[in-house]
C-alpha positions as CSV (number, residue, x, y, z in Angstrom):
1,X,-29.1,56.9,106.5
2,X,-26.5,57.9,103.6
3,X,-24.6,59.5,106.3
4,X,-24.3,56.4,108.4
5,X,-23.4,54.4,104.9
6,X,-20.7,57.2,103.8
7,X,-18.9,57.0,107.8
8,X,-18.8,53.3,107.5
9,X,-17.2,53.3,104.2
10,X,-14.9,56.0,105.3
11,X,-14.0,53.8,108.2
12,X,-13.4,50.7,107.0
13,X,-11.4,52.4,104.1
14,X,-9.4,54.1,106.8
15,X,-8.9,50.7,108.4
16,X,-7.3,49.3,105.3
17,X,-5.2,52.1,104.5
18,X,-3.9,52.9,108.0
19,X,-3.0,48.6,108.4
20,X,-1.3,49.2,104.7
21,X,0.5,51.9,106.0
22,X,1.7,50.2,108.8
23,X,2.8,47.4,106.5
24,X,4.7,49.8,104.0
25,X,6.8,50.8,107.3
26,X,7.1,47.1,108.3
27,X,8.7,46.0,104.8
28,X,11.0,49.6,105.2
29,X,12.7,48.0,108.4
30,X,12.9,44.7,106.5
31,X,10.3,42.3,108.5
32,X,8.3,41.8,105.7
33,X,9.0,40.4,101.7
34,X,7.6,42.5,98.9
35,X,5.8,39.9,98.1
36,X,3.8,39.3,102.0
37,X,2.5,43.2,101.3
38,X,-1.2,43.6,100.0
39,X,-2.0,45.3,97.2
40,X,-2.8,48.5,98.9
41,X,0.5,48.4,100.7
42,X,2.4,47.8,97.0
43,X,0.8,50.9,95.8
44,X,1.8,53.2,98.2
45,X,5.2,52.0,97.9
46,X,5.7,52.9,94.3
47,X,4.0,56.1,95.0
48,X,6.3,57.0,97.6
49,X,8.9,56.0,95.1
50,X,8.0,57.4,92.7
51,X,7.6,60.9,94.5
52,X,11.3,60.2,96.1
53,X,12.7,59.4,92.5
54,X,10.9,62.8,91.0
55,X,12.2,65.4,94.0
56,X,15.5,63.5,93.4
């Protein structure tokens, strides 16, 4: 039973961050505000920031 618990919290934590993802490269091409992105989404933007600012 922990198995089947652990793959549907893997999966629906794959869902958000995949659908965050996909909003990250939505506000890169400009169809979405900073403020439309979830909070997920608004983390992974300052991290890739962040990591783009650092190598930089």
């Amino acid at each position: 039973m922990a198995n089947e618990k652990n793959f549907m919290t893997w999966k629906r934590q794959h869902r958000h961050r995949k659908s965050a993802k996909a909003k990250v490269k939505l506000y890169e091409q400009g169809k979405l505000t900073h403020d439309q992105l979830p909070a997920l989404a608004k983390e992974f933007l300052s991290r890739k920031l962040r990591f783009l600012t650092k190598s930089a």
